[in-house]
N, C-alpha and C positions, 0 to 999 in steps of 0.2 A: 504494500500500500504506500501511494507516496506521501508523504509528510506533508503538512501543510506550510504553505512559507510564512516565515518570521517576515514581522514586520520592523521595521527598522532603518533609521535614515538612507543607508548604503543598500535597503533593498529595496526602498522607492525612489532612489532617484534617477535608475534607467526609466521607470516611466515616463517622463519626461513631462515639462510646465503644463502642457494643454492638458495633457491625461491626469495632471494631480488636478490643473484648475477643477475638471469636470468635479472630479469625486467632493473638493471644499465645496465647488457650490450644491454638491445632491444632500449633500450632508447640512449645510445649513439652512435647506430647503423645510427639513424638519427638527430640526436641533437647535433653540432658541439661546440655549447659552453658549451652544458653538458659533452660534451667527456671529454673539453677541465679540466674542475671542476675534475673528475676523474682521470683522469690524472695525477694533483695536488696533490690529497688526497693519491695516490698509489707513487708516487714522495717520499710523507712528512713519509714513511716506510721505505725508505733510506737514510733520516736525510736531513738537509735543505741546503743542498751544489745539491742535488739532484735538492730541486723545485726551488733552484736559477739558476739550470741552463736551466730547462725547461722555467721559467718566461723569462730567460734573453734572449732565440730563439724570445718568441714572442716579447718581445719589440726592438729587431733587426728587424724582420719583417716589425711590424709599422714603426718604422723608416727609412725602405726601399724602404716598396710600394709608389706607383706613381701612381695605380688606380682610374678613379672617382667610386666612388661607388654610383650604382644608387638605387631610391629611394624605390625600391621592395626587394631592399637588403640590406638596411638600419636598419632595425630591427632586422637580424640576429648579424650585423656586431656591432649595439651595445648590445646586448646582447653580444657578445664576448670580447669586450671590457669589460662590468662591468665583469666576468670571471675570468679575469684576473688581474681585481682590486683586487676582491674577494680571490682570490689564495695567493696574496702580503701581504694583510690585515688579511687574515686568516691564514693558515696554515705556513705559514714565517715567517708573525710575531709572534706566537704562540710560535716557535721554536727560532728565531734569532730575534729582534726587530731593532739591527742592520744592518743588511742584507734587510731586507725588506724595512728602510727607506730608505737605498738607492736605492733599485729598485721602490717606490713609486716616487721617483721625478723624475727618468729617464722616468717611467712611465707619469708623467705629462710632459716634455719636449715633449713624441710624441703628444701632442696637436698640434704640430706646422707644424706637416705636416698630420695628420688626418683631421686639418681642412680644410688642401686643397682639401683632395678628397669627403667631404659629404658636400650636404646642412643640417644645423644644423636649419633650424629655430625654430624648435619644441623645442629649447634648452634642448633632450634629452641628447644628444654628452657632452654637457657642462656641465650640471648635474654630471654626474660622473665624470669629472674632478675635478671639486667645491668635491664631496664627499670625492676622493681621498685628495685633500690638509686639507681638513676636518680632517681625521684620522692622518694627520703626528702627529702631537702635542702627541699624544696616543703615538705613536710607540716612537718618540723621548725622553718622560718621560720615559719609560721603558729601556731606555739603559744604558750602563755605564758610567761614564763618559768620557772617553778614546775616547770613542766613539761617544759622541755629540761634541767634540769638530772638529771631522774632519768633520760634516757636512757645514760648511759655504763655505770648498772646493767644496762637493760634487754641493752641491746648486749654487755657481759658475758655475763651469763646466756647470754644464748640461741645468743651466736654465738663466742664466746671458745674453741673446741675448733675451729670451722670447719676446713674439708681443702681447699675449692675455691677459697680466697682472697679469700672476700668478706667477713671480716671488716675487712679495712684498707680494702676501700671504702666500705662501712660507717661505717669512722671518717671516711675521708676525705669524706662526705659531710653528716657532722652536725657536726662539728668549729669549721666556722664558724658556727654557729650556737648553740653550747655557751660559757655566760659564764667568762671568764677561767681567776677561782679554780677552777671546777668542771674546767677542761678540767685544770686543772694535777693538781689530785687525781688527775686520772684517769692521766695520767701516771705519777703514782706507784705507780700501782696499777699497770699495766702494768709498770711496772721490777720490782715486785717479784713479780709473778707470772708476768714471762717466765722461760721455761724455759731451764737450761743445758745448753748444747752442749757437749758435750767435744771440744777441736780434734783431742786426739790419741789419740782413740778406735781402735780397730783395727778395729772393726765403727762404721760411721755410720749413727745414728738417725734415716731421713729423716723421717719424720713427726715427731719432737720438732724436728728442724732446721727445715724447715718453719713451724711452729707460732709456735718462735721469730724467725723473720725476719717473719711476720705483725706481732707486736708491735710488735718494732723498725719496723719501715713504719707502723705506727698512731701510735707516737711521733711521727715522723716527721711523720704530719701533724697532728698536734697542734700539732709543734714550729710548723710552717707557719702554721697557725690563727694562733698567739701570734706570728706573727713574729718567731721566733727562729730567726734562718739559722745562726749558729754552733751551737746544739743538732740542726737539720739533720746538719753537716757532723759533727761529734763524731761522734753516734749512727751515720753511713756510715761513721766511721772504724773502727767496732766490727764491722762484716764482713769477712770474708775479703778479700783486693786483686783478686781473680777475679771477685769476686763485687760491686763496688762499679759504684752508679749514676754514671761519671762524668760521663755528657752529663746527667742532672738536674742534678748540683749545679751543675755549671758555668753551666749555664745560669741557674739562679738566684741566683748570684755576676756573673754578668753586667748582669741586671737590678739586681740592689743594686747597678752601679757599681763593684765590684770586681774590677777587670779582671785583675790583674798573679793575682790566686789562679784565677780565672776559667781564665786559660790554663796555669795549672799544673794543673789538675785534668783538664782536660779532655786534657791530653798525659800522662795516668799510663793513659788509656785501654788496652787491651792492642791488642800488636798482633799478636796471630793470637787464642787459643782457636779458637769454632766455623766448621769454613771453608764456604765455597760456591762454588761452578759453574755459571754461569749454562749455560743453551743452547750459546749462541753463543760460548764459552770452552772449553764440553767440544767441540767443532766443531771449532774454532782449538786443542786441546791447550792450550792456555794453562795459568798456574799458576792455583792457589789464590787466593783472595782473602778476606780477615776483615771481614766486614761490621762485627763491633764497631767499626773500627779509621776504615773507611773512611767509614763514617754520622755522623761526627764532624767530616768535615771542614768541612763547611758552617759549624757552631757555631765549631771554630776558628777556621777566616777569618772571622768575624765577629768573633769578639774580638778578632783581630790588626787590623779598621777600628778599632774601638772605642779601641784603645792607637794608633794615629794610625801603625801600622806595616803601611802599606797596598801596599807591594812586595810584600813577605813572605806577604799574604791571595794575592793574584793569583798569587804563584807557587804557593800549596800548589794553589789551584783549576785551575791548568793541570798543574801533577803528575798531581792524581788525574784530570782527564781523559787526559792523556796512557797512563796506565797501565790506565784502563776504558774507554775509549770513550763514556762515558758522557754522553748528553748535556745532564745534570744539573747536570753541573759545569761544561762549555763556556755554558751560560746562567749562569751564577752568576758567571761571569769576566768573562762580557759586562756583567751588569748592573753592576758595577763598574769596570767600564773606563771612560779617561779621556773626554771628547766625542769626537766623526769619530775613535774610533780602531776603531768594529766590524769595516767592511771588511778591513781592516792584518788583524784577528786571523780572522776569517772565512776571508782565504786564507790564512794561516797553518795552521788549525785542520784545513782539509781537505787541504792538500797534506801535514800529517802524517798525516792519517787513509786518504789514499792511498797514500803509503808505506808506513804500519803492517804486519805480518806474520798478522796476524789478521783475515783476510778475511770472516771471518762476521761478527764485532764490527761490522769495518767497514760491511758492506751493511746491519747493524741501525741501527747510526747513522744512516745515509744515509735509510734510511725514514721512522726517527721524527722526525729534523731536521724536514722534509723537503726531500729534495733530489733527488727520485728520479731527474732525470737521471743526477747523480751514481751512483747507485744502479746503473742500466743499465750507465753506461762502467766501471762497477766487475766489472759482471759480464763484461761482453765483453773483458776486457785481462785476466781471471783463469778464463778458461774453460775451461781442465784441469782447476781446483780443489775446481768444486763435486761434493760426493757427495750423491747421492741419500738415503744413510743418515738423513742429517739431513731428513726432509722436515718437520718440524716449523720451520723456517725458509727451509728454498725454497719449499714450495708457497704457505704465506704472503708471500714476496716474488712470486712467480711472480705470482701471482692480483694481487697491488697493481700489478705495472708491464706486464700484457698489451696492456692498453687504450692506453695511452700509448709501449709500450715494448719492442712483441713480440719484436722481436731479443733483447733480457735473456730475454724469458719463455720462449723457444726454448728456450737456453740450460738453463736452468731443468730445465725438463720437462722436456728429453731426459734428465738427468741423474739424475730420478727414474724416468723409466722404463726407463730403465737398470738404475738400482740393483734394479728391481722383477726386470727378465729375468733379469738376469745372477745373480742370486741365488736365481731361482724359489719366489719370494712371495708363494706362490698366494691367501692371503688379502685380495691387495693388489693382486688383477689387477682390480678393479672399479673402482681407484683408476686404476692404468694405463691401461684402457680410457678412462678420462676425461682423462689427459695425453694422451693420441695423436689422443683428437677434438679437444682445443684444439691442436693439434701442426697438425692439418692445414687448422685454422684459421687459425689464424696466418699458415701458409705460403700462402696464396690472399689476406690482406693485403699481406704482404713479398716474398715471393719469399725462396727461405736465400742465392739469393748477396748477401745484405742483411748479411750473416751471415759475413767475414772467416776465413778460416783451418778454418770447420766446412764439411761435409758437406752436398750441399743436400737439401733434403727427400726429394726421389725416392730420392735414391741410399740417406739415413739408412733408409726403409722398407725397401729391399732390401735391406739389411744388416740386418737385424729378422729382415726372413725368411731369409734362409742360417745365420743364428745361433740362432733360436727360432722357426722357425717349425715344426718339427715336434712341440714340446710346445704350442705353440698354435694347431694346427690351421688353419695360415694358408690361406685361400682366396683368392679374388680373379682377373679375366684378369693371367695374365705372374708368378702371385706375389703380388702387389701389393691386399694391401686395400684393398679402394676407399674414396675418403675420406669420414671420418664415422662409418663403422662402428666399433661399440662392441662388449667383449665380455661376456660373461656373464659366471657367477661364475668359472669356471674356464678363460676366454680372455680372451685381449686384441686378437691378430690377426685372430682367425675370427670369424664371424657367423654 
């Protein structure tokens, strides 16, 4: 059979001009944001005063429409959108690197009403916005001077109201690129045109609050720009204590070498606000855990090496493994541990994680480590424990340790297909059907008296049928579904 040709520069260019013209124009015949690319390209033949004025229709346009756009036309309208990123970023900037950054951030200003007409969940839409504030930094090195300096107007104007947060990256992206004096103005301009918050309002104005923390954050990276870490740290001192970056600052109190502030900021962290539950905690009842609190620790024991108080790192890093299981932090402790001393901590690390109360944590550990031995004896010395409920972490261990480890996966399965019967899960009998054909696979590998203290497979199927087999229409000689058989939607036992 012959291959199909690759397409590619060197293999269309025997075609020659007329034969490509034909195909651009069949293609833009029906291809609105390919027209739209041609367009461009035949624009940037009459020099870039030309594809500024084309760019500058459509982002009039966006700025005008008031359509919801529904969801069947959702994918042309962003492909037309990236188009005419593409058009700004390409051939405009190519030609004028100032003319283009300023139609890049008018560009991002119609964020602010494109995102009233689409549902974005997909966070396609927002994707190329983010791409778009991505390339300013590009176009802005390439200008003149003359010319970055009127960007802090431009960026004003157009985006200084912003609601989706892209004006501080916005700043944060031309900023180094903006001379000194000019960045400093711009500062001042922002202090005096940020908006006040009233702390002790009775009603909170989130969008003026909002708006105002934008600015603050633009300072911010100004301050950055200038290299001024104490106008950094000030300016965070002027938010709420709730509300304060402590793992930024610290961290770039770190880098400066300032250790001793370094670790004060970063223990002012909170430690609770928003809490979380993994899986495998809601499993094990476990408490709460505050990710603010806990995503920190890393950076603290770094600064506790950095101040030469290197006990003190290794202990917090075996704390918070010891209290997550995590095996984040059991590598972080290792990489800092003394020479030949991993072993030492290795059996240490698992015989407390064998002990631990939290058996689910534990077998998640075991996986990701990996150690799936571990993982197996984990499940066979705790095989009252597991519930079916959870099959969002047994059938994912089940499935990792079958091949190597069927006694665990037995284990396993049964436990889900349990949970399946015993609760008549009729949506879940497709599922069930599929534990009990790997169930009697398994068992034609091992044999269940493999299988200490459980029921060996014959006997588990019989007890299937005296306890459910009259909602499942069990058939089979003696009872007994012959092995392999699956059920349909609404059996498990029968066929």
């Amino acid at each position: 059979m012959a291959r199909k040709p690759q397409i590619s520069r060197e293999s269309l260019e025997p075609l020659g001009i007329a034969k490509f013209a034909d195909l651009v124009v069949a293609e833009s015949a029906h291809n609105p944001s390919f027209r739209r690319s041609v367009n461009a390209a035949l624009a940037a033949l009459k020099g870039p005063q030309a594809v500024a004025a084309l760019i500058d229709r459509r982002l009039s346009a966006l700025a005008r429409a008031r359509g919801f756009i529904d969801w069947d036309k959702a994918r042309d309208f962003a492909a037309d959108l990236d188009s005419t990123l593409q058009s700004i970023s390409g051939e405009l900037a190519a030609a004028y690197p100032a003319m283009a950054a300023e139609r890049l951030i008018a560009f991002v200003a119609t964020s602010a009403q494109v995102f009233k007409r689409i549902d974005d969940s997909s966070g396609h839409i927002q994707g190329i916005y983010e791409e778009a504030i991505a390339k300013l930094g590009g176009m802005a090195a390439a200008m003149p001077e003359k010319a970055r300096r009127l960007l802090p107007d431009i960026a004003m104007a157009k985006l200084s109201g912003d609601e989706h947060g892209y004006f501080g990256d916005i700043v944060a992206g031309l900023a180094p690129h903006i001379p000194p004096d000019a960045l400093k103005a711009w500062d001042s301009r922002l202090a005096a045109e940020s908006p006040v918050v009233e702390k002790n309002a009775k009603e909170r104005d989130w969008g003026l609050a909002a708006r105002a923390s934008q600015f603050l954050a633009a300072r911010q990276h100004i301050a950055l720009a200038l290299g001024d870490l104490d106008q950094i740290i000030k300016l965070e001192e002027t938010r709420e204590p709730r509300r304060r970056d402590h793992k930024s600052v610290a961290t770039l109190l770190l880098k400066a070498g300032r250790h001793e502030e370094a670790l004060h900021w970063i223990r002012q962290r909170e430690k609770d606000g928003i809490a979380y539950m993994s899986r495998t905690m809601l499993a094990d009842r476990a408490d709460v855990i505050y990710p603010i609190f806990w995503n920190g620790v890393p950076l603290e024991a770094q600064i506790l090496d950095a101040l030469d108080r290197k006990d003190e790192a290794q202990a917090l890093r075996w704390n918070a493994f010891e209290k997550n299981l995590n095996p984040a932090f059991l590598r972080e402790h290792l990489q800092h541990a003394d020479d030949f001393a991993e072993f030492e901590i290795l059996d240490r690390a698992f015989a407390m994680v064998n002990g631990a109360p939290q058996v689910y944590a534990a077998l998640e550990f075991y996986l990701k480590w990996p150690e799936p031995e571990k993982a197996a004896d984990l499940i066979v010395r705790h095989r009252e424990r597991w519930d079916g409920r959870h099959y969002d972490i047994l059938a994912e261990a089940a499935d990792m340790l079958e091949r190597g480890f069927p006694a665990a996966a037995t284990i396993l399965y049964r436990a889900l297909l349990n949970d399946i019967l015993v609760n008549g899960k009729s949506k879940a009998y497709g599922h069930g059907a599929r534990y009990l054909s790997r169930l009697d696979r398994l068992d034609a590998e091992i044999g269940s008296s493999a299988i200490p203290g459980l029921a060996s497979h014959v006997n588990y199927r019989l007890e299937l049928t005296r306890a459910h087999g009259r909602e499942n229409r069990l058939l089979g000689p003696g009872g007994v579904t012959p092995p392999g058989v699956s059920g349909g939607n609404r059996t498990i036992l029968g066929y």
